[in-house]
Every structure is written in C-alpha cells, then in structure tokens.
PDB file of N, H, CA, C and O in Angstrom:
ATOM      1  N   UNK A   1      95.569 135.989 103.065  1.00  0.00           N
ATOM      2  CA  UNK A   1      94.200 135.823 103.539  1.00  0.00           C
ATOM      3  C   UNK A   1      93.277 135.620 102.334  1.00  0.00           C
ATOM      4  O   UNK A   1      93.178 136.517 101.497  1.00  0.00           O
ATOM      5  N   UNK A   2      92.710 134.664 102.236  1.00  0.00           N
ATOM      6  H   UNK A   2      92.790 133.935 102.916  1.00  0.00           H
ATOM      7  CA  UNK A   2      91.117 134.446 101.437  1.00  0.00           C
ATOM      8  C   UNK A   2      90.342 135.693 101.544  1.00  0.00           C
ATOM      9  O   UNK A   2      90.110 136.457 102.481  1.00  0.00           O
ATOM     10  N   UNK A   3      89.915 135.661  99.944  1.00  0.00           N
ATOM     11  H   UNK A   3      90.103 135.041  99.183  1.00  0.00           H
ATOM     12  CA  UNK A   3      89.046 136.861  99.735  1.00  0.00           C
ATOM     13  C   UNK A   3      87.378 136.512 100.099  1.00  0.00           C
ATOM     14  O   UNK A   3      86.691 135.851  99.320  1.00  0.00           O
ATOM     15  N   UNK A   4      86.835 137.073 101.428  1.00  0.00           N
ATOM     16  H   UNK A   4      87.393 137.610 102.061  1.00  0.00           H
ATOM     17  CA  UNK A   4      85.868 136.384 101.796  1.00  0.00           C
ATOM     18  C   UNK A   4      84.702 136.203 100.616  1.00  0.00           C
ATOM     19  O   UNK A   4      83.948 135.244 100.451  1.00  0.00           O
ATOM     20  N   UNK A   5      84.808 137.474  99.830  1.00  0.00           N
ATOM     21  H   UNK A   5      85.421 138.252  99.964  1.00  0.00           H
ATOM     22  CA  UNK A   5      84.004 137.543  98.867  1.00  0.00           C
ATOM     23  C   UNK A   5      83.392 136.997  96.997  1.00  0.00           C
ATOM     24  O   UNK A   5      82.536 137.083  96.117  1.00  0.00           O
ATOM     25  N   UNK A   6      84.957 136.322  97.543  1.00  0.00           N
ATOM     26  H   UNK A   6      85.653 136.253  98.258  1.00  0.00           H
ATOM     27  CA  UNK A   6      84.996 134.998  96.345  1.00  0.00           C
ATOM     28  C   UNK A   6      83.772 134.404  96.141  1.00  0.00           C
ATOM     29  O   UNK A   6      83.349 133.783  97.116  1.00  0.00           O
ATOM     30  N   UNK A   7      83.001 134.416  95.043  1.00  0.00           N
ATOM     31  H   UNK A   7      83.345 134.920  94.251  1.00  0.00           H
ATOM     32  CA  UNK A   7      82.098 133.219  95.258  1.00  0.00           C
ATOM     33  C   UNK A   7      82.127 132.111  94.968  1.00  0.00           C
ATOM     34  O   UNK A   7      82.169 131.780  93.783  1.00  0.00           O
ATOM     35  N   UNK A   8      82.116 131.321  95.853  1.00  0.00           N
ATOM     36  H   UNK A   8      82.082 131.590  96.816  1.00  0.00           H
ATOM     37  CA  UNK A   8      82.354 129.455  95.878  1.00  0.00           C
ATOM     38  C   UNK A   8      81.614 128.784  95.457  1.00  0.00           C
ATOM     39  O   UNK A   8      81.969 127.615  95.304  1.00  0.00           O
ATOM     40  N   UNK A   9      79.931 129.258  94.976  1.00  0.00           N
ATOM     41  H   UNK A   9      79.643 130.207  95.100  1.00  0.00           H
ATOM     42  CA  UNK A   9      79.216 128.209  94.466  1.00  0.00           C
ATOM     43  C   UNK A   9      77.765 129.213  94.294  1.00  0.00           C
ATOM     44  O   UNK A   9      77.379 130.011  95.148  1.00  0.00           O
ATOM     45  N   UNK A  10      77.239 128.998  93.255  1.00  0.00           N
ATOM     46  H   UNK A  10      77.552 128.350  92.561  1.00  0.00           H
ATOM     47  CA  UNK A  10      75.629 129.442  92.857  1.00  0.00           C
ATOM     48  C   UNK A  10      75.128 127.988  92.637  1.00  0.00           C
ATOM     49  O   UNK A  10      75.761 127.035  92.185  1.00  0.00           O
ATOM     50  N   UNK A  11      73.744 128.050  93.097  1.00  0.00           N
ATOM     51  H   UNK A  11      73.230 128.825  93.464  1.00  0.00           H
ATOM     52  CA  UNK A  11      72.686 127.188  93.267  1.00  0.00           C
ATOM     53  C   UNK A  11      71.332 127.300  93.035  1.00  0.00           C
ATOM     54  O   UNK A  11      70.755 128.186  93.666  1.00  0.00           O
ATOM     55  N   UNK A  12      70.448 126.365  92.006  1.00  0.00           N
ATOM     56  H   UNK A  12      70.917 125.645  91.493  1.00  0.00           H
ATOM     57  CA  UNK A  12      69.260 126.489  92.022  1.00  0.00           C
ATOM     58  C   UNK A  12      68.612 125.978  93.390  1.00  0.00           C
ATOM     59  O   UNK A  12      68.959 124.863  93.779  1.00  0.00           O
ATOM     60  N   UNK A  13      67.963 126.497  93.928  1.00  0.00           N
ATOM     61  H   UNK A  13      67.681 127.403  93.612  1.00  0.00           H
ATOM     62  CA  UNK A  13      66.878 126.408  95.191  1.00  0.00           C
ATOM     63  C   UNK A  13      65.215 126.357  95.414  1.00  0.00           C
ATOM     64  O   UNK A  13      64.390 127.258  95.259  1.00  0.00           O
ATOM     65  N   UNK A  14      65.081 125.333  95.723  1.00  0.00           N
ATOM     66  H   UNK A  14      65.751 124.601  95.849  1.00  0.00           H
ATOM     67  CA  UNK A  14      63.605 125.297  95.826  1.00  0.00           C
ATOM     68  C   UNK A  14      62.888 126.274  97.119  1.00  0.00           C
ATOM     69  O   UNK A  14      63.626 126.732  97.992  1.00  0.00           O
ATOM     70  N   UNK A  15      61.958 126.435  97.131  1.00  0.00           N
ATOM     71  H   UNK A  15      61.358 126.063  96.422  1.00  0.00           H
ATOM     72  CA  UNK A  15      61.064 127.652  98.773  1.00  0.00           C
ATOM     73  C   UNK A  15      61.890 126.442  99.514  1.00  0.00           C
ATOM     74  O   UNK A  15      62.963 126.743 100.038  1.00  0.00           O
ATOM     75  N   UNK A  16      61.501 125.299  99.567  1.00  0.00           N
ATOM     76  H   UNK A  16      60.630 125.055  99.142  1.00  0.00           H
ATOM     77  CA  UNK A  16      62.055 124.164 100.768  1.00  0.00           C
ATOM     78  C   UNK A  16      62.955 124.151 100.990  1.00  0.00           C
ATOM     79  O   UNK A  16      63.239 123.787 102.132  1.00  0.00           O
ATOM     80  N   UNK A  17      64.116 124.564  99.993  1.00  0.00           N
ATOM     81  H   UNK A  17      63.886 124.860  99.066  1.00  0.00           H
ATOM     82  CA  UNK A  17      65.465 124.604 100.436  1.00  0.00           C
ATOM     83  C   UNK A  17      66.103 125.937 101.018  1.00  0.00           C
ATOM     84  O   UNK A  17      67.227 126.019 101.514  1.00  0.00           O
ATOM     85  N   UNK A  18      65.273 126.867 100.883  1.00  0.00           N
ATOM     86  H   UNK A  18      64.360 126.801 100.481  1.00  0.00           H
ATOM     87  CA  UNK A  18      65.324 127.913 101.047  1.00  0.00           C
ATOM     88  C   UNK A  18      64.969 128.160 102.794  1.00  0.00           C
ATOM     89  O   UNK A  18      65.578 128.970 103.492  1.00  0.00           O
ATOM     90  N   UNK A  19      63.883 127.289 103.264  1.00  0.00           N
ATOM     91  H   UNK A  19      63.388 126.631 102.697  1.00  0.00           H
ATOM     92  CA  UNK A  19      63.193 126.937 104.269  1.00  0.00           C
ATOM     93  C   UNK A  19      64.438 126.564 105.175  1.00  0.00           C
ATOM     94  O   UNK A  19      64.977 126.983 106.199  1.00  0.00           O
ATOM     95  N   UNK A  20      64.649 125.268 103.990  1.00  0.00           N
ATOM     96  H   UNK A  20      64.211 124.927 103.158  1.00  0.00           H
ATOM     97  CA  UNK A  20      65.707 124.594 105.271  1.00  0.00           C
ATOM     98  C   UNK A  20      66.934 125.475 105.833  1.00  0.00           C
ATOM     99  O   UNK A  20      67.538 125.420 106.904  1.00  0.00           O
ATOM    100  N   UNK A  21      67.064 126.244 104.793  1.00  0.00           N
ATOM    101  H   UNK A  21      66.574 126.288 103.923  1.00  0.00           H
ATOM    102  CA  UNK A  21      68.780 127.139 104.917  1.00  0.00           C
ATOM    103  C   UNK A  21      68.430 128.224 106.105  1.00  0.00           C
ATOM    104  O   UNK A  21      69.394 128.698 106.706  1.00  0.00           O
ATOM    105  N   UNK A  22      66.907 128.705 106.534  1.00  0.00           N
ATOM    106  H   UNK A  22      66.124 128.320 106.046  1.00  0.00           H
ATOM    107  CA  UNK A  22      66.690 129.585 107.361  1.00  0.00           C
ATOM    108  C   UNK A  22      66.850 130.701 107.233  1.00  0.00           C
ATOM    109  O   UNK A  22      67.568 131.023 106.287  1.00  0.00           O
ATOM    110  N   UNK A  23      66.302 131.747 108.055  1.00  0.00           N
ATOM    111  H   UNK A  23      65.719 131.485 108.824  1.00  0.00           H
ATOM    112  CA  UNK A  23      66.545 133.554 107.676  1.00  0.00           C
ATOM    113  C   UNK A  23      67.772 134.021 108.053  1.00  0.00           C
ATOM    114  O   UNK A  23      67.957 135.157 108.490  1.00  0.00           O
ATOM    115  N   UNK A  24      68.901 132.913 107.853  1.00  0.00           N
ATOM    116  H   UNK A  24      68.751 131.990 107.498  1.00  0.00           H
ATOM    117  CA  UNK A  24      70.789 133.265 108.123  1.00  0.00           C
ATOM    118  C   UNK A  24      71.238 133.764 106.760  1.00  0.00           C
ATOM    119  O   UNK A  24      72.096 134.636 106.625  1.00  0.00           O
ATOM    120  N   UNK A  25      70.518 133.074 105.615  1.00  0.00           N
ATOM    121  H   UNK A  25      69.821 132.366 105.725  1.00  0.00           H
ATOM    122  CA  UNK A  25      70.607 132.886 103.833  1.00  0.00           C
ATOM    123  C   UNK A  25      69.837 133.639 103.694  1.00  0.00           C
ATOM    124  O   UNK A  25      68.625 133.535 103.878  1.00  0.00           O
ATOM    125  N   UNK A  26      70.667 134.843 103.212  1.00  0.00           N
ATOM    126  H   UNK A  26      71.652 134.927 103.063  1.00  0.00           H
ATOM    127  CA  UNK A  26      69.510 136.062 102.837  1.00  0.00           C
ATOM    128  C   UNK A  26      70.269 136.522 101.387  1.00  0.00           C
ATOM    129  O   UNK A  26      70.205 137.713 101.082  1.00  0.00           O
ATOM    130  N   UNK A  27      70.853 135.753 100.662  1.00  0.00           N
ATOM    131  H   UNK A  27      70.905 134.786 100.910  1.00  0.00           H
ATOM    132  CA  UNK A  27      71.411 135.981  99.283  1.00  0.00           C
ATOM    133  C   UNK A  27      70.921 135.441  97.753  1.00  0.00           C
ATOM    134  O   UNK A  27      71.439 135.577  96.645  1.00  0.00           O
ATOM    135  N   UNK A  28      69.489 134.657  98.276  1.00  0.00           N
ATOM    136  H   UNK A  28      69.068 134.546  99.176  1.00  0.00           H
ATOM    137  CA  UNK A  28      69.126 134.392  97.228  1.00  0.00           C
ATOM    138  C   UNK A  28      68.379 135.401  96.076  1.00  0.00           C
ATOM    139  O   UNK A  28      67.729 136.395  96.401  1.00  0.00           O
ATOM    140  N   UNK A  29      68.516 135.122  95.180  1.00  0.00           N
ATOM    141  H   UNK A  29      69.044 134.315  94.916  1.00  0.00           H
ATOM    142  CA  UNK A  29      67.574 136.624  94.138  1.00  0.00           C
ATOM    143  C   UNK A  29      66.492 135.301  93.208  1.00  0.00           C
ATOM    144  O   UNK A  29      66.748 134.459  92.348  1.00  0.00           O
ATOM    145  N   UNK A  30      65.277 135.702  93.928  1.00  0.00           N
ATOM    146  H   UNK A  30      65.068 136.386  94.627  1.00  0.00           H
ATOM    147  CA  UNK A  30      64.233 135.009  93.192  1.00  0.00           C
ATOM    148  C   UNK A  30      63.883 135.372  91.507  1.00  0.00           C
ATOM    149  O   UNK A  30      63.648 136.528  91.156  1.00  0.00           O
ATOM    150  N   UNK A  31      63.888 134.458  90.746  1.00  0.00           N
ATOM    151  H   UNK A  31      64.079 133.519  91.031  1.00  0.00           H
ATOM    152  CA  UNK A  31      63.767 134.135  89.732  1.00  0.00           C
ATOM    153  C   UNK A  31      62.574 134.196  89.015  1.00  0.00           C
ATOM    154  O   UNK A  31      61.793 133.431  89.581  1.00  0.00           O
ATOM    155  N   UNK A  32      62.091 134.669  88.147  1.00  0.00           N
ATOM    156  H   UNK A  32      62.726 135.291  87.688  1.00  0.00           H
ATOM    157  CA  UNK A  32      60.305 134.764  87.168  1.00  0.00           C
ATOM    158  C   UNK A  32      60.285 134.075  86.488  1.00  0.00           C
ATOM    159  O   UNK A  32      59.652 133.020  86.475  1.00  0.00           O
ATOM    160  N   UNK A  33      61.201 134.644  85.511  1.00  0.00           N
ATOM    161  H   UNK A  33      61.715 135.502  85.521  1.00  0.00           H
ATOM    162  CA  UNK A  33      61.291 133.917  84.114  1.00  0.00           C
ATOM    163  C   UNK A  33      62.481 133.081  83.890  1.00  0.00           C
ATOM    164  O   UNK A  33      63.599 133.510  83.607  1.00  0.00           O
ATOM    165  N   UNK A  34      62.033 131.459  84.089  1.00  0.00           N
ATOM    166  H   UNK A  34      61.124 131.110  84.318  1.00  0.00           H
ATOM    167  CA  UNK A  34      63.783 130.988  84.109  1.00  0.00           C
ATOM    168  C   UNK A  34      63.413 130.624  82.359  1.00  0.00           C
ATOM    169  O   UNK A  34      63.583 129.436  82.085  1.00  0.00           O
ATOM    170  N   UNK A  35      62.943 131.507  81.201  1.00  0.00           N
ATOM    171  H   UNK A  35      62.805 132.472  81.424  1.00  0.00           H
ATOM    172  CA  UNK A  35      63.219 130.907  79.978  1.00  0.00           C
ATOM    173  C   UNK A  35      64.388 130.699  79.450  1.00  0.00           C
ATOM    174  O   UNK A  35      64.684 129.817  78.644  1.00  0.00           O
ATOM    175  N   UNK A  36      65.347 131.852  80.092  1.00  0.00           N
ATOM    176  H   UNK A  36      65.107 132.568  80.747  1.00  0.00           H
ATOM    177  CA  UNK A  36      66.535 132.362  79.802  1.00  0.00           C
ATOM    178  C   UNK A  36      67.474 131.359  80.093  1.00  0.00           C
ATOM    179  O   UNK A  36      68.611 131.414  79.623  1.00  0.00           O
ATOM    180  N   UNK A  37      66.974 130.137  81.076  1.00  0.00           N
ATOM    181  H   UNK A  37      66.051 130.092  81.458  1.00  0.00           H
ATOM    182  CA  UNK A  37      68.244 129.136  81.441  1.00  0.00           C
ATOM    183  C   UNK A  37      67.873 128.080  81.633  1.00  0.00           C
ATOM    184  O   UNK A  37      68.362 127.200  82.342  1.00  0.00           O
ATOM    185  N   UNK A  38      66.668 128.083  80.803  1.00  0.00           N
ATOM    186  H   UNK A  38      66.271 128.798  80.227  1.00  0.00           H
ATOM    187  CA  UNK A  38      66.210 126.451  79.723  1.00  0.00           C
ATOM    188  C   UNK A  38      67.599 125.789  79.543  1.00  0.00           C
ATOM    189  O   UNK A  38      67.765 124.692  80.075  1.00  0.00           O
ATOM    190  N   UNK A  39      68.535 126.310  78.897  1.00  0.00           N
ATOM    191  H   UNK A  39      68.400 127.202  78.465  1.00  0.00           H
ATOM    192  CA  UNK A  39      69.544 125.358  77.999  1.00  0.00           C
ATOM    193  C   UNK A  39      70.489 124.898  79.426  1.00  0.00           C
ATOM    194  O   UNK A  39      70.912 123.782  79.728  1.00  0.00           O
ATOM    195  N   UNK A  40      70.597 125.910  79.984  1.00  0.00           N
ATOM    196  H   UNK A  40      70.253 126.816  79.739  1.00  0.00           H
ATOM    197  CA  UNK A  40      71.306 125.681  81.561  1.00  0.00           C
ATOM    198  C   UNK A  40      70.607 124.726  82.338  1.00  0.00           C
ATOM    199  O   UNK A  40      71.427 123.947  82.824  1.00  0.00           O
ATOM    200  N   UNK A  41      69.575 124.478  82.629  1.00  0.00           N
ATOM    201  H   UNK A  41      68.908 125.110  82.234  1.00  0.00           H
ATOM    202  CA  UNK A  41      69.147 123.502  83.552  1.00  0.00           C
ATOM    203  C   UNK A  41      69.132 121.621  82.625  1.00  0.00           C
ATOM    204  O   UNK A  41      69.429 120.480  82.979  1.00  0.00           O
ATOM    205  N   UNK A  42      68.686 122.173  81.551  1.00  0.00           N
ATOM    206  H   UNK A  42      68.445 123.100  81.264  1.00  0.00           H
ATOM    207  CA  UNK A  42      68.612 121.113  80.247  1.00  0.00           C
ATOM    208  C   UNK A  42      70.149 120.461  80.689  1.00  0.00           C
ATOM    209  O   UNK A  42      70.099 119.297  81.087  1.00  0.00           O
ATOM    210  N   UNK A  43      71.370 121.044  80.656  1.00  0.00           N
ATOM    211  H   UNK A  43      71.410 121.989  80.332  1.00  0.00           H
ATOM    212  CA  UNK A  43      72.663 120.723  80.740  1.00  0.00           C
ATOM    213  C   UNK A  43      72.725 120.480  82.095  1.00  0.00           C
ATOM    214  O   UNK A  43      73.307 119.429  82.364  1.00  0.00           O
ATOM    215  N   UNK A  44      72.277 121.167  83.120  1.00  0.00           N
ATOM    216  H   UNK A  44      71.805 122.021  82.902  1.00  0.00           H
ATOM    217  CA  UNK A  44      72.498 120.222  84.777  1.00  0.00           C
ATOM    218  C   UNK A  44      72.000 119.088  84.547  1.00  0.00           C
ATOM    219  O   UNK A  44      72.642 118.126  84.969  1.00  0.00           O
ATOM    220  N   UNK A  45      70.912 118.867  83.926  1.00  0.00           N
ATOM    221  H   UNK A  45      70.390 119.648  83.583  1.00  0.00           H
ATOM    222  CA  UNK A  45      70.094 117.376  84.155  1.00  0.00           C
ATOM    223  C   UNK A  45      70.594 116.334  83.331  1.00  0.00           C
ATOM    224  O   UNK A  45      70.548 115.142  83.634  1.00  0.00           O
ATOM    225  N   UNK A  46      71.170 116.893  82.074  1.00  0.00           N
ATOM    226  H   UNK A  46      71.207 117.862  81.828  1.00  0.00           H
ATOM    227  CA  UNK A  46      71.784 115.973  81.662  1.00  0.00           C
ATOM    228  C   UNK A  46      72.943 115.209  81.653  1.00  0.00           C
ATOM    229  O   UNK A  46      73.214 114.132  81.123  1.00  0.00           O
ATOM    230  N   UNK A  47      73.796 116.253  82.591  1.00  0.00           N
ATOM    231  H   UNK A  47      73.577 117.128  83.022  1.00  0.00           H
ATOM    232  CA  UNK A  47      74.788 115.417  83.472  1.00  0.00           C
ATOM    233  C   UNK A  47      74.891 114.779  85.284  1.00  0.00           C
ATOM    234  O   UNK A  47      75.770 114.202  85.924  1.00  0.00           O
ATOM    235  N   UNK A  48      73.550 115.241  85.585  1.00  0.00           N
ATOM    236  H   UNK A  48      72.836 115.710  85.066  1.00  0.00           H
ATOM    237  CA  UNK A  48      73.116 114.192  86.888  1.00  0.00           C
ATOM    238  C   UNK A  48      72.904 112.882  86.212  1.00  0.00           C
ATOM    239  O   UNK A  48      73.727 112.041  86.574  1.00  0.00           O
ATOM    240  N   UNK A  49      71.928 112.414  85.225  1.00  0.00           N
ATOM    241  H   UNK A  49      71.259 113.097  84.931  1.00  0.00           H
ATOM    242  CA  UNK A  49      71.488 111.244  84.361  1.00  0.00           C
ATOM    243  C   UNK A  49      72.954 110.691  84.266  1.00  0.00           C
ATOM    244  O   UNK A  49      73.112 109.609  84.831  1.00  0.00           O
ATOM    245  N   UNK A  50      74.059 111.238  83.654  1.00  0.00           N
ATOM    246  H   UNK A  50      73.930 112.117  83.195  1.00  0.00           H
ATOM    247  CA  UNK A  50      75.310 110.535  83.476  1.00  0.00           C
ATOM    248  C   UNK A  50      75.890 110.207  84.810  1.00  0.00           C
ATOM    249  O   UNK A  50      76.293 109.059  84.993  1.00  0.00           O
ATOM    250  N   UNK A  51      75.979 111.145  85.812  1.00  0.00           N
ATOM    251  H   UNK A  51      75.651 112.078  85.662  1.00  0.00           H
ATOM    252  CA  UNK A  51      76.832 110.916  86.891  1.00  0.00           C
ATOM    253  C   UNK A  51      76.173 109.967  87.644  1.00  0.00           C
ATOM    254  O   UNK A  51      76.805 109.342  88.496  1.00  0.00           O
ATOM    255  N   UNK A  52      74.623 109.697  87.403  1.00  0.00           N
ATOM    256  H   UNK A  52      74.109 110.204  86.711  1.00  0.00           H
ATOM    257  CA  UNK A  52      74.132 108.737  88.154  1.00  0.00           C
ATOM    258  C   UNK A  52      74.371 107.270  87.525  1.00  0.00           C
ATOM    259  O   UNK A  52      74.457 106.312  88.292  1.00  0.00           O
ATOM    260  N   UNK A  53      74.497 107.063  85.904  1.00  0.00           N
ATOM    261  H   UNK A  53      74.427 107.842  85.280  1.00  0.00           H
ATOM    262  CA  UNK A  53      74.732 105.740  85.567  1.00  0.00           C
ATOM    263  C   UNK A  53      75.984 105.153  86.010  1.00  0.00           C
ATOM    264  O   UNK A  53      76.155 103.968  86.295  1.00  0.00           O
ATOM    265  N   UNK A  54      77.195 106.468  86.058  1.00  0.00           N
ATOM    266  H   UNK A  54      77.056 107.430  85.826  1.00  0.00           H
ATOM    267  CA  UNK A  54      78.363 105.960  86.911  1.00  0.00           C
ATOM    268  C   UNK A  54      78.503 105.072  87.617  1.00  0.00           C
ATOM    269  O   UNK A  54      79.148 104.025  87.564  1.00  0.00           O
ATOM    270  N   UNK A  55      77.691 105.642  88.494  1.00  0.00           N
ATOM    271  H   UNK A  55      77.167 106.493  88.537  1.00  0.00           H
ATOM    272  CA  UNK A  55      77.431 105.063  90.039  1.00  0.00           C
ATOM    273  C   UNK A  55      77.314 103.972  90.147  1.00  0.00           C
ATOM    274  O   UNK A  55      77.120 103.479  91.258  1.00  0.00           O
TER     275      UNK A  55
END
C-alpha cells in the first residue's frame, strides 16, 4: 500500500489559486518573507524561460 502521506508535490500559490482549489485545500502555510527563496524562485523562472524556448 502507498504511503498516503508521501508528499508528491509543493507549490507556489497565488490567493487565486488558492480560491480556485476551494476550502477542500487547507494545507497551504502562508508565506511573509519570501527573501529566503529569492534564489529558488530566480531558478523556477529560469527554467520555465528554457522549457518554453523548447517548445
């Protein structure tokens, strides 16, 4: 049996996406200070830019 508690995926989320997911998604932990993951988002974006020239 699968360990239900595996986690399969973390995600940045906007209020809107948060909106859309409804009061079923009650696992998000809101964020203050994202200074701490400057270099982390810097590195998501800079491989959407690549995965999109792919395309």
């Amino acid at each position: 049996m699968a360990n239900p508690d595996k986690i399969v995926a973390v995600g940045l989320l906007t209020q809107r996406d948060l909106e859309m997911l409804g009061a079923g998604f009650r696992r998000a932990i809101p964020l203050t200070d994202v200074s701490e993951f400057e270099d982390l988002l810097a590195a998501i974006d800079e491989a959407e830019q690549r995965a999109n020239q792919q395309d």
